[in-house]
Structures are given as structure tokens and as C-alpha cells.
C-alpha positions as CSV (number, residue, x, y, z in Angstrom):
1,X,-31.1,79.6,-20.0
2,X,-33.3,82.6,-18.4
3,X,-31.1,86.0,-18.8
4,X,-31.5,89.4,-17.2
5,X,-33.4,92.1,-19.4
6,X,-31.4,94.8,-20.2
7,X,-33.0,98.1,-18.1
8,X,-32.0,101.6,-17.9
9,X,-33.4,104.5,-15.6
10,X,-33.1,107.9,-15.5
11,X,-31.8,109.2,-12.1
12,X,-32.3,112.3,-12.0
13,X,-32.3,115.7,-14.4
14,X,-32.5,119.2,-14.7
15,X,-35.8,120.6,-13.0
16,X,-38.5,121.8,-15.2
17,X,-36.1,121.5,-18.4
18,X,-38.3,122.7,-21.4
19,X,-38.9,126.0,-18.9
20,X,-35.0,126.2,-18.1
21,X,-34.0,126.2,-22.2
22,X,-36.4,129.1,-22.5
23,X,-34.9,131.0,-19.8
24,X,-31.6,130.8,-21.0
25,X,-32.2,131.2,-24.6
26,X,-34.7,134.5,-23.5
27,X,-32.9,136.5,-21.0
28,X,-30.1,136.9,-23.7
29,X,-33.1,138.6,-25.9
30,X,-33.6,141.5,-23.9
31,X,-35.2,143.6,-26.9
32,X,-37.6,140.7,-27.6
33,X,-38.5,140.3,-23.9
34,X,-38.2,143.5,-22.3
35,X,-39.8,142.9,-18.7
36,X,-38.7,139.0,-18.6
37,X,-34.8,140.5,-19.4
38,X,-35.7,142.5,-16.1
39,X,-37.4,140.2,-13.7
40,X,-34.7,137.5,-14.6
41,X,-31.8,140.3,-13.9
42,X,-32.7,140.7,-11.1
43,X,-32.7,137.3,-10.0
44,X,-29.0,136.9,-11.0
45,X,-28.0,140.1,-8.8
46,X,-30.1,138.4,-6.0
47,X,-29.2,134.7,-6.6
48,X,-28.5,132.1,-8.9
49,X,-31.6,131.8,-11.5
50,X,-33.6,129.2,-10.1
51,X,-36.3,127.0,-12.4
52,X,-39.1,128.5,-10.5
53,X,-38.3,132.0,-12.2
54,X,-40.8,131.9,-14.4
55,X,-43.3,131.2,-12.2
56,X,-42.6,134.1,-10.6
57,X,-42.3,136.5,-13.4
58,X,-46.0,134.9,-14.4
59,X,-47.1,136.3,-10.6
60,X,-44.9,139.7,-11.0
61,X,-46.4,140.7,-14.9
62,X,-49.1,139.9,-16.7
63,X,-48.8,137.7,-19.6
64,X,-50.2,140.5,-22.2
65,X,-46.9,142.4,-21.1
66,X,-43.8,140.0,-21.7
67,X,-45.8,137.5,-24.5
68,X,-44.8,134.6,-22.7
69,X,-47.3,131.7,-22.5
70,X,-47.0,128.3,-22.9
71,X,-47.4,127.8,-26.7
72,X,-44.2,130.3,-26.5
73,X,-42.1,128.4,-24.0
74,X,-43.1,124.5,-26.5
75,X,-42.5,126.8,-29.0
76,X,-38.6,127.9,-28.3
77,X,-37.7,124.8,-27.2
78,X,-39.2,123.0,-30.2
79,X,-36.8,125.2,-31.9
80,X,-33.7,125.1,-30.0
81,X,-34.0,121.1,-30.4
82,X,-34.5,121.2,-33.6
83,X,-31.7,123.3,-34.2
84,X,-29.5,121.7,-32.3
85,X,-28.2,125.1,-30.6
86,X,-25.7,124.7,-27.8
87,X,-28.9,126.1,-25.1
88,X,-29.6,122.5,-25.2
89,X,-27.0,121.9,-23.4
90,X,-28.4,123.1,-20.2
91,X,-30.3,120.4,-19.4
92,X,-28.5,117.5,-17.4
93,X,-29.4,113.8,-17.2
94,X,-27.9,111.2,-15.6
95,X,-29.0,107.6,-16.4
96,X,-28.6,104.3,-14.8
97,X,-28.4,101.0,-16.1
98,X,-28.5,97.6,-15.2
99,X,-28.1,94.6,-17.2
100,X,-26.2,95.9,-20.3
101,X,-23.5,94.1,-22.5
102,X,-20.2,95.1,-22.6
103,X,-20.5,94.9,-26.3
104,X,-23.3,98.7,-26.1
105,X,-21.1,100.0,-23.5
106,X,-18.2,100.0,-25.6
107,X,-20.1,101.7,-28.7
108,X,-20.9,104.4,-26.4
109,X,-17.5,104.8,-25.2
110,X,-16.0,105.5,-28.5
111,X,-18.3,108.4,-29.4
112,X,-16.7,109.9,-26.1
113,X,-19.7,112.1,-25.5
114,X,-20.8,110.7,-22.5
115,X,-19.9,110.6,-18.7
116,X,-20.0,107.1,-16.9
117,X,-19.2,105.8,-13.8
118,X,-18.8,102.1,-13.9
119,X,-18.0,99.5,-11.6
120,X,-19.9,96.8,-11.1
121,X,-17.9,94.3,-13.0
122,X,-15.6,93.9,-9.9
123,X,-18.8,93.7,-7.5
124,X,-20.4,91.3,-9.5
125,X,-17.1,89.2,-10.8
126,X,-17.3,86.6,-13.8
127,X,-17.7,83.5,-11.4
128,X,-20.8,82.8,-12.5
129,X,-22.0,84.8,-15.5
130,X,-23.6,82.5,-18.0
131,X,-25.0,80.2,-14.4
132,X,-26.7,83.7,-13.0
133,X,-28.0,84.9,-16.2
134,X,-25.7,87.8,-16.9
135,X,-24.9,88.1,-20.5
136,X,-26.8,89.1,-23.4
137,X,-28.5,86.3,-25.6
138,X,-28.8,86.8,-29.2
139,X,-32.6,87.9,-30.5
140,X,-35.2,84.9,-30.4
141,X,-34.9,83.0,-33.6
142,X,-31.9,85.0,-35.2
143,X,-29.3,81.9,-35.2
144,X,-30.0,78.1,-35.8
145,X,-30.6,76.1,-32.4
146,X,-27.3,74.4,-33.2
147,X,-26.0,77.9,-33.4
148,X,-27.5,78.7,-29.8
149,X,-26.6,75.8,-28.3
150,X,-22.7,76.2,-29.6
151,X,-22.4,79.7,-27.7
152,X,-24.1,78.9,-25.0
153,X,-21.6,75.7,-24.3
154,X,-19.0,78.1,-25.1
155,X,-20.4,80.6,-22.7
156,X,-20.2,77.7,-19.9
157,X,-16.4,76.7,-20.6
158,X,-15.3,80.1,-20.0
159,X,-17.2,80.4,-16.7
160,X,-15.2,77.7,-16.1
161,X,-11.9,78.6,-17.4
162,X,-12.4,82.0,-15.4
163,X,-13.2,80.0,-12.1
164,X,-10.0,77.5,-12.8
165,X,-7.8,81.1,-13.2
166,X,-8.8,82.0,-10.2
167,X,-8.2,79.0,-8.2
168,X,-4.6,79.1,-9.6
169,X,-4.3,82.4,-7.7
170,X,-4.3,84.5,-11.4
171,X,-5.7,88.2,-10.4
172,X,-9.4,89.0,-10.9
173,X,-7.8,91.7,-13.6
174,X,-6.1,89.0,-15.3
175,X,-8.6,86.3,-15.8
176,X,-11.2,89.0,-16.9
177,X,-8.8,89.1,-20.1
178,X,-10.9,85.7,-21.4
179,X,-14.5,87.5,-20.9
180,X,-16.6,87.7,-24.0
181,X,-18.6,90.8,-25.0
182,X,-22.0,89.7,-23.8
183,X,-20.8,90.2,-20.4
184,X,-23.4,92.1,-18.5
185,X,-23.0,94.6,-15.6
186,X,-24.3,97.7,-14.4
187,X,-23.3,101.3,-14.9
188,X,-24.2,105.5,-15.0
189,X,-24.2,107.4,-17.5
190,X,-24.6,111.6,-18.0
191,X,-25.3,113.8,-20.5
192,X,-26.5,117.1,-21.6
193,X,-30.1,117.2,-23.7
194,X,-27.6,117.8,-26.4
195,X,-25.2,114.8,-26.5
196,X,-28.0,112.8,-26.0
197,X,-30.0,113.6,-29.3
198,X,-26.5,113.4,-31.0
199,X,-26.5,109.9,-30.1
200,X,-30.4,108.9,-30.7
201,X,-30.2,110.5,-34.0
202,X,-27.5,107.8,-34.9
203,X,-29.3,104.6,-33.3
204,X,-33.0,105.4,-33.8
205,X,-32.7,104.3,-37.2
206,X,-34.4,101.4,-38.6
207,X,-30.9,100.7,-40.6
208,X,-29.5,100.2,-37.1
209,X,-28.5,97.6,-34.4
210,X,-32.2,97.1,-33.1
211,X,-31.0,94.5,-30.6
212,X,-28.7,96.0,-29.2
213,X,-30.4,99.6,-29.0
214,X,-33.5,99.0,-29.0
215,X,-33.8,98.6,-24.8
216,X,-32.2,101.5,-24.1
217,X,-34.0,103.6,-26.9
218,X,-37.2,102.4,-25.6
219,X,-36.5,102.8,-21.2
220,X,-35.0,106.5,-22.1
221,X,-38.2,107.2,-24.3
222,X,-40.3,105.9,-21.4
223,X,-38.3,107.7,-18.6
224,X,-38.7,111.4,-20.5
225,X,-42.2,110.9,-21.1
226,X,-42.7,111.4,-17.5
227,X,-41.0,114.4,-17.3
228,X,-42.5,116.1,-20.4
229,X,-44.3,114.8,-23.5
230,X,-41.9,116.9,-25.7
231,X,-39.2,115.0,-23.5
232,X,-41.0,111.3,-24.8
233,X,-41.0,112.8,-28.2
234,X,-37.4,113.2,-28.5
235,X,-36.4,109.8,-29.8
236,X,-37.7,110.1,-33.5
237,X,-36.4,108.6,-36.7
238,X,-33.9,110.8,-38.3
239,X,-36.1,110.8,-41.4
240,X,-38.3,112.7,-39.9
241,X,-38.3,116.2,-38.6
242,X,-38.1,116.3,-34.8
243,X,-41.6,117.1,-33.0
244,X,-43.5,117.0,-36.7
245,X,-44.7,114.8,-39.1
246,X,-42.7,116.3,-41.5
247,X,-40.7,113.6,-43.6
248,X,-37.5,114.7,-44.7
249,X,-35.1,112.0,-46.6
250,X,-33.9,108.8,-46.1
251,X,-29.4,108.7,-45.6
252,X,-29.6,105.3,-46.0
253,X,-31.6,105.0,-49.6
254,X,-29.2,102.8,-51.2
255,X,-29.5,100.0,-48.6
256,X,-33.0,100.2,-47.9
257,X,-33.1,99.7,-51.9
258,X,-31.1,96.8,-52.0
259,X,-33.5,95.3,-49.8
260,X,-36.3,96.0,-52.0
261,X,-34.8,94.3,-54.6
262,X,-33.9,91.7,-52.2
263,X,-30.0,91.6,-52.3
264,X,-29.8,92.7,-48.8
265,X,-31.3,90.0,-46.8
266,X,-33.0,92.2,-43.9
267,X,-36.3,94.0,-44.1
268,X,-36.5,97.5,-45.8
269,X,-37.4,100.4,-43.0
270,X,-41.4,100.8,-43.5
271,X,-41.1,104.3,-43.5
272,X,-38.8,104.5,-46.5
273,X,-41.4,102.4,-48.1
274,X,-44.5,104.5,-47.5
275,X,-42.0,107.7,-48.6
276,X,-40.8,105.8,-51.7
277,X,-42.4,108.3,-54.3
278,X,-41.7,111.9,-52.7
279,X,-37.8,110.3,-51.5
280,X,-36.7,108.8,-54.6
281,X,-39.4,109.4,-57.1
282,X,-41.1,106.2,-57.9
283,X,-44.6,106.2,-59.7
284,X,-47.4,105.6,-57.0
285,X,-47.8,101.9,-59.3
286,X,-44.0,101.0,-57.8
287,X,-45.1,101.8,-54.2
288,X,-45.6,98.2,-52.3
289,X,-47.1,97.5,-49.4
290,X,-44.3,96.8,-46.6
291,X,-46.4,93.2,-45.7
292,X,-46.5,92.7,-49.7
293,X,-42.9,93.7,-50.0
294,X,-41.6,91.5,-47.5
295,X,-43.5,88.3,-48.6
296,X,-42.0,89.0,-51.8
297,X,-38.2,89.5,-50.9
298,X,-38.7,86.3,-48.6
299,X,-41.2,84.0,-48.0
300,X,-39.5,82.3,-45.0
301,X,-41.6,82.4,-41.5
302,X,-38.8,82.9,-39.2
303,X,-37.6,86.0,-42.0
304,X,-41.3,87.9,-41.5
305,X,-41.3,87.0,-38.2
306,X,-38.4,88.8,-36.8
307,X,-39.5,91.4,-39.4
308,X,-42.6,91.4,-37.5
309,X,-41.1,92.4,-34.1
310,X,-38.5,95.2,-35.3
311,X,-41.7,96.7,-36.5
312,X,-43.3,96.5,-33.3
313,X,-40.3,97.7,-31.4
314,X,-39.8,100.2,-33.4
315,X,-43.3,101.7,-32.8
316,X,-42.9,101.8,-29.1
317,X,-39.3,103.8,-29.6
318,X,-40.3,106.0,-32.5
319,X,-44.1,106.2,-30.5
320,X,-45.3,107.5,-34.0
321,X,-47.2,105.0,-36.4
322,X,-44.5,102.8,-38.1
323,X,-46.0,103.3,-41.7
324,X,-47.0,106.5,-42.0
325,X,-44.5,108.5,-39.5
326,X,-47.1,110.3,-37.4
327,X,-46.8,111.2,-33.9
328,X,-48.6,109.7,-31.2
């Protein structure tokens, strides 16, 4: 059975955003920036600041005067981000999906950090879910083919309990009760640049639900990148020191351990293992390859296989080198 691929978009979001965090965070340094503090002042007593105010300061001053250039503005927002300081907040996104479970949707609802607007579950109805291709499959190769076939039969019989339901006049709100999770529908979501890395930092983990997350980590990563390489930057494993190729330290250790030693049955991030002697100090002769490593925990096909494609996944979403950490 074909299904939809999960997509998300962004809509729209705060013009020129690396230049607006820098305006905020600098007109409250008057002392640092004298003549900016000025020009912006009197933009507020004339009208709301606009994006385009420091383009026009640029035309009013010259640079030698204020210091602002544009290794300054990377610079202070590099900062802010890293920092996670409540200027962030200023920026606005608002994102669109199509094609998501109900299953990610509901994760994002309990970290009630977000704003959605959904409705498309009515539009669409459940008449024909699994027929039209609207639910999520489990990944390629993760369950037996007498596993897949089992859900997807079961999959079928509710399309057509739901369909029976509503032919015995039960309300659309009722019979929705006997949905399962892998439901698909559209939605919006919005956000501040804040909230947003609050949530990345959780799910751009290797020890993470790569199925689930791994669309939406990779269409947001794509989206920003065309509003600002800093912006296509942003989704970064927490390991790592945001906008560097600074490695910091693994939270998860003990599990990425365990699957060294093979009594955790999934792959060890590849980044904890080419950090293992600085992050838990192992003699360089302990250090493995992450190929080596993983033919040794399991030499199963289908097992380095799927290993295989959460590494390249996770080099599109991280877009840094999967091994070694770096950028780019």
C-alpha cells in the first residue's frame, strides 16, 4: 500500500530575523551602541521599528561610528541562540504540515509550547484512510512481513468498522473514537525561534524517535536554510555546541554504552563513538570504528541496514558530517 510522505512547510516568519534579534538585543545597549541607541529611538517616536532599520542606520552613519557590521550582527545572534535568552523570542514562525500522524501531533501537544490550528480531520474524514493512503507505515524493514501484513489487515477492518458506524447514523465524533494513531491529517503550527530550539534540542538526538521526527526535523532544516544559513544551522545534535564544532557531552552515555556492549539492540550514535575517549575516557586502542562496531554487536543485514539509513538521515538533519560532528 502507497502512503502519503509526511511534509511540512514553513508559512511565513519574522522578516530579516537574524537582523531583528540584533536590534532588540542592541537598542537596550545604549552605552555599547551610542549612535544605533539614537537612530533606532527615533524610529520608535516616529513608528513602530521596522526590520529595515538597520539598513537605514547603515545609510545615516558610517560603520566606523556605531561598530556594526555583519560579523557583529552573526555574531549577537550566534550568542543570543546559544544562550537561549528570551530575545529569541522575537522571531515568529508559523509552519504547515501535511501528512502527519496523530501519534507526532500528540507529542507536540503535551510539551504545550506550541500554537496549532488543526482541522482537517473533519475535512478529510476516516472513510477511507488506509484505501487513500493516509496513515503512517512503519519504517522499511523494521517488522516481519507477517508483522506488516497483520496491521495493515487491521488497518482495513477499521476503515470498515468506521464506515459500518456511520451508516448506522453514529456521529462522525463518535466513530472517530475507534481511529488508530497512524491516522494522518493536516495542520499549523507557530512558534517563536525560542520554543522551537527547545523542542529540536529534545528530538535531534540520535537516542531519539528517528521515524517519527526525522521528516519534520529534516523539511524545517530545509525551509530555514532559505531564509538564512544560520537559520539551516539550527537543528544540531545536542552534543554539540550550537553553530560550532565544538563537542560537548553525550546525556545519554549509559545507553549508547549498552549498545556498545550490545545489550541494547539498536545502533550506538556515531558521534558518541568518534567522542568515546575525550567523553568517557577510553584509551584511543578502545575506540572502534562505528562500521566495525556495528558488525560486531550484530551481524544481521536487515540490523546494518536500517543502521545504514538513520545514519544517512541523520546527516541531512544534523547537515554536519555524521562521524566527526563538523558543519557543513
Amino acid at each position: 500500500m502507497q502512503t502519503r510522505t509526511p511534509e511540512i512547510r514553513l508559512i511565513s516568519c519574522t522578516h530579516q530575523p537574524i537582523k531583528t534579534v540584533f536590534c532588540t538585543w542592541a537598542q537596550s545597549r545604549p552605552t555599547q551602541y551610542p549612535q544605533l541607541f539614537r537612530v533606532l529611538k527615533e524610529y520608535f517616536d516616529r513608528d513602530v521599528l521596522t526590520v529595515d532599520a538597520l539598513d537605514n542606520i547603515r545609510a545615516a552613519y558610517d560603520e566606523r561610528v556605531h561598530g556594526v557590521t555583519d560579523e557583529v550582527i552573526l555574531e549577537a545572534f550566534k550568542t543570543a541562540a546559544k544562550m537561549d535568552l528570551p530575545v529569541t523570542e522575537c522571531i515568529h514562525f508559523t509552519w504547515g504540515f501535511a501528512n502527519m500522524p496523530i501519534e507526532w501531533r500528540e507529542q507536540k501537544v503535551r510539551e504545550r509550547m506550541w500554537g496549532y490550528w488543526i482541522t482537517s480531520m473533519r475535512e478529510f474524514g476516516v472513510d477511507d484512510f488506509y484505501t487513500e493512503g493516509r496513515w503512517a507505515p512503519p519504517v522499511e524493514g523494521s517488522i516481519s512481513e507477517g508483522a506488516q501484513a497483520l496491521m495493515e489487515s487491521t488497518l482495513q477492518t477499521i476503515e470498515s468498522a468506521y464506515t459500518t458506524l456511520r451508516k448506522m447514523d453514529v456521529p462522525a465524533e463518535v466513530a472517530r473514537k475507534i481511529v488508530p494513531l497512524c491516522i494522518t491529517h493536516n495542520g499549523t503550527m507557530f512558534s517563536t525561534y525560542r520554543t522551537m530550539t527547545q523542542t529540536v534540542a529534545k528530538r535531534s538526538c540520535w537516542i531519539a524517535q528517528n521515524a517519527l521526527w526525522a521528516p519534520v526535523l529534516l523539511g524545517m532544516s530545509e525551509e530555514l536554510a532559505h531564509v538564512h544559513h544560520l537559520l539551516g544551522n539550527l537543528i544540531s545534535p545536542p552534543c554539540f555546541e550550537p553553530f560550532s564544532d565544538t563537542f560537548k557531552s553525550c546525556k545519554y552515555a549509559g545507553i549508547n554504552e549498552n549498545r556498545m556492549k550490545g545489550t541494547d539492540v539498536y545502533a550506538p550514535c556515531p558521534l558518541y563513538c568518534s567522542h568515546l575517549q575525550q567523553d568517557v575516557g577510553h584509551g584511543a586502542d578502545d575506540i572502534l570504528t562505528w562500521t566495525a562496531l556495528l558488525e560486531r554487536i550484530n551481524s544481521d543485514p536487515a540490523y546494518l541496514q536500517e543502521s545504514t539509513r538513520l545514519l544517512k538521515s541523520y546527516a541531512k538533519i544534523w547537515n554536519r558530517n555524521p562521524f566527526s560532528g563538523k558543519c557543513g
